[in-house]
N, C-alpha and C positions, 0 to 999 in steps of 0.2 A: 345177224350177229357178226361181229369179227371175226375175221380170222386168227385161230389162237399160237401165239408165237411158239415156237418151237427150236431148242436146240438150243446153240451161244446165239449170243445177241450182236457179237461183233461183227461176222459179215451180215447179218440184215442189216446195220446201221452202217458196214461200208458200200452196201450193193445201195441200199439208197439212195447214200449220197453222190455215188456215181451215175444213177439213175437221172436222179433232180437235175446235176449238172448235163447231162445227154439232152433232157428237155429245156435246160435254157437254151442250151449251145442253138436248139431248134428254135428256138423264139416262140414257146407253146409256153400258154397259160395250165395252171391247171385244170382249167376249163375246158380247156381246147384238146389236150390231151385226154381228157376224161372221155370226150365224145368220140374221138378217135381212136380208144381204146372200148367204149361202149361198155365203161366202167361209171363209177361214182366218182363225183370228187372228194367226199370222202376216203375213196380207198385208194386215190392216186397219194392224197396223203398219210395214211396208212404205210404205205409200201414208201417213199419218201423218207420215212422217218425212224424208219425199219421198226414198223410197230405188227409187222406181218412176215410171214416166210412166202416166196415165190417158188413153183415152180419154172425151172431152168425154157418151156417151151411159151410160160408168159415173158419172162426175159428177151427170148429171143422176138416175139412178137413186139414190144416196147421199141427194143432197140431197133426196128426197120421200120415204125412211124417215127422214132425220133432220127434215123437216117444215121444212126453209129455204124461206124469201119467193122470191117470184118473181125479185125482181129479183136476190138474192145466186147463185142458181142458176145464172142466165143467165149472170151474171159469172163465175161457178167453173167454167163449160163454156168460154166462153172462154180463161181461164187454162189450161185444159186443155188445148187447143189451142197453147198456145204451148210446151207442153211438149215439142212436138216439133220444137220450131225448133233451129240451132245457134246460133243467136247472134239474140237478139231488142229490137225495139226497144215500148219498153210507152209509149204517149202517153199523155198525160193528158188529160183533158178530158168532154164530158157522158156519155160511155159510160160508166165508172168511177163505181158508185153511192157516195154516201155513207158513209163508215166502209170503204170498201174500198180501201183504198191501199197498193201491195204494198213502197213504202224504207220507207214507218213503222212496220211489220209486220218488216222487216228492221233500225230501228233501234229499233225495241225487245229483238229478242233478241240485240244486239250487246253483245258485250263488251269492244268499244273501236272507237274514230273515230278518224281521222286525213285529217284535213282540212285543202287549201288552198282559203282564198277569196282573188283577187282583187280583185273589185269591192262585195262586203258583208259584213256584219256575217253570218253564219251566224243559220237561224233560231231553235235551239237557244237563242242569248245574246242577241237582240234584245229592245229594253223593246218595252212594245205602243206607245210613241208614235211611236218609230224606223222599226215592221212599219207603225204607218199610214201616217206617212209614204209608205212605198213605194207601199203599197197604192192612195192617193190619185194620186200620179205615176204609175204602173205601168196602173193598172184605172177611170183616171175615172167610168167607166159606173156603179160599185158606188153602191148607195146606203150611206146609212150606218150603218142598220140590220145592213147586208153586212159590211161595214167591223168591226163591232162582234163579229159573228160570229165573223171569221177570227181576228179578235184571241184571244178567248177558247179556241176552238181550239190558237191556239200555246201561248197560256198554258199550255192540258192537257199541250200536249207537252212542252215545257220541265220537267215535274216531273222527266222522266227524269232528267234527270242531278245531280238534288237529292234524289233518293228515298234512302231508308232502305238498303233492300235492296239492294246489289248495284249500284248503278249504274255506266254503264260507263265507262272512261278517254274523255277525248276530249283528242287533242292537235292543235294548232291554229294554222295561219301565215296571219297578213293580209297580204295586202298592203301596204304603208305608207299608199298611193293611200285605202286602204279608211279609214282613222282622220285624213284630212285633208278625206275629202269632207264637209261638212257636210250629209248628210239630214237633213230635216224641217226646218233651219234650226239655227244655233248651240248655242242651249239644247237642242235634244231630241239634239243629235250628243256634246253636253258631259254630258248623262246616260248617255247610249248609252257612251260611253268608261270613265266613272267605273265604271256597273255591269258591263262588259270586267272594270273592275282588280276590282272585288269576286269577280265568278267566277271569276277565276284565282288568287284563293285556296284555292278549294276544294280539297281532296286529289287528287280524280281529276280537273283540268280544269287543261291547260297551254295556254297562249297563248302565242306567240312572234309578234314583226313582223318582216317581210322588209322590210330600208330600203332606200332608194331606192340610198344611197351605195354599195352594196356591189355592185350591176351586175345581168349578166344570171344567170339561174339555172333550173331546168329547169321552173317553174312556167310561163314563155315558153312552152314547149311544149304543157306539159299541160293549160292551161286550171285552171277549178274542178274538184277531185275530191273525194272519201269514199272510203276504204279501209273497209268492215265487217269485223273479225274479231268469231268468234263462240267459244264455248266446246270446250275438246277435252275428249277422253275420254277416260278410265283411262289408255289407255296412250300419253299424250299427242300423239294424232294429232288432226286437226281433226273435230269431228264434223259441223260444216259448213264447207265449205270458205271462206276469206274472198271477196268477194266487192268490185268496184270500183263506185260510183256515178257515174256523170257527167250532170247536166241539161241539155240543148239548149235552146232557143229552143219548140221542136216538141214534144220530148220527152226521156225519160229512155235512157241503155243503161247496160246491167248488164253488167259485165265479172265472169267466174269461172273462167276456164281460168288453169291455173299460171302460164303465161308471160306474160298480160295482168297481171297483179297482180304478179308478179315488178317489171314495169317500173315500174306506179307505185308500189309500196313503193321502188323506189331512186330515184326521182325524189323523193320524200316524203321521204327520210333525205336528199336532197342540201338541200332546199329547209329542210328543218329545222335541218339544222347550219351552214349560212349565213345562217338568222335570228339576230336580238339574242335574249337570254338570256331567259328567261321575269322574271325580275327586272326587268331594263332594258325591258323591252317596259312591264310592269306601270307604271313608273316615267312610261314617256312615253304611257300611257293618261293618266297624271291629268297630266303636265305640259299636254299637249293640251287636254285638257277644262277645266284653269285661263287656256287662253289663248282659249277660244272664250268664257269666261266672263264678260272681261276688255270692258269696250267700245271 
């Protein structure tokens, strides 16, 4: 019988999919993997798909036929471990090697976003002068070498939603607060707006502002979120469940039980249909940006 999943579903579907990628990088089939594990290949795909939880000492085993670096190893045992939790909080910080980040790993195989920001510009649609700005305010310590780095980083990431293939919807409410503040100072907030009104031309990328005028609304409650929905299958069921982001001060929680995602999808359809229209929003991105323009 399977093995019965256990816990959130989020890290077994990002330990998998870092798993799968560990056995291309090896050039193993799952064939060949199977036998090398002296498993099924049924349960390579199981575990793959994150339709199972692992222990942290089959992880470690995996990752030395597939010949993973120490340090990804180490990581993937932990992930592994957290696969047994009901409800897990994932911090960020020096533990978390390089290239191992489990929302961008989740917002890449996302087939749509739905997001409120209060207080910024999302990092998705940020120019890099906007991200330094922050970066500057936010991280003094960074040299600028540092600074130059993370920049280029977003840049990578931002192709997402301009790529060729498949890229995913993302719809999108500011705050008003967020397109009055001026970061980085006039002109970079006045680029920062304008390039807003150009990416909300794209086909798959809606922006709406929540104005001030129109009162209170459930984003009050919920803080910043991201809804991930991801691709269903055949017979139009989810094949991964959607999945709630929220980032703290400390750290990240991942909401995936039905009734967490229930609430913020109807808080998300409240706070969207009480925005201005994607039109009119577009409209007072560039009236805005002509008036920080203005001396």
């Amino acid at each position: 019988m399977p093995d019965a999943p256990t816990g959130s579903t989020v890290p077994r579907r990002q330990l998998g999919r870092y798993l799968r990628q560990l056995r291309t990088d090896a050039r193993m089939t799952v064939k060949a993997a199977a036998e090398a594990l002296e498993w099924s290949e049924a349960k390579i795909w199981r575990i793959e798909t994150g339709n199972t939880g692992l222990r942290s000492l089959d992880v470690e085993t995996i990752c030395r036929v597939y010949g993973a670096p120490d340090h990804m190893r180490l990581a993937l045992m932990g992930l592994a471990r957290e696969t047994k939790s009901k409800g897990w909080w994932h911090a960020y910080g020096d533990v978390i090697p390089e290239g191992f980040d489990l929302y961008i790993g989740l917002e890449e195989a996302a087939v749509s976003l739905e997001q409120y920001s209060p207080e910024l510009i999302p990092g998705l649609l940020q120019t890099p002068d906007y991200y330094r700005a922050l970066l500057k305010r936010n991280r003094p310590g960074l040299q600028p070498d540092e600074i130059e780095r993370k920049v280029a980083l977003r840049k990578q990431r931002q192709v997402l939603i301009t790529r060729v293939t498949s890229p995913p919807t993302l719809r999108l409410v500011l705050n008003e607060a967020v397109i009055r503040r001026p970061v980085g100072g006039t002109e970079v907030m006045a680029d920062q707006l304008n390039r807003l009104a150009e990416l909300s031309e794209l086909p798959n990328v809606y922006v709406r502002v929540a104005p001030f005028d129109r009162g209170a609304h459930p984003g009050f409650d919920t803080g910043p979120f991201i809804i991930l929905g991801f691709h269903t299958s055949g017979d139009g069921h989810d094949h991964e469940p959607p999945t709630v982001y929220v980032q703290g001060y400390t750290g990240a929680l991942y909401l995936d039980k039905a009734h967490e995602v229930a609430q913020y999808s109807g808080a998300f359809k409240n706070i969207w249909e009480d925005a201005l229209s994607e039109a009119d929003s577009t409209d007072l991105f560039r009236q805005t940006a002509r008036e920080m323009h203005e001396p």
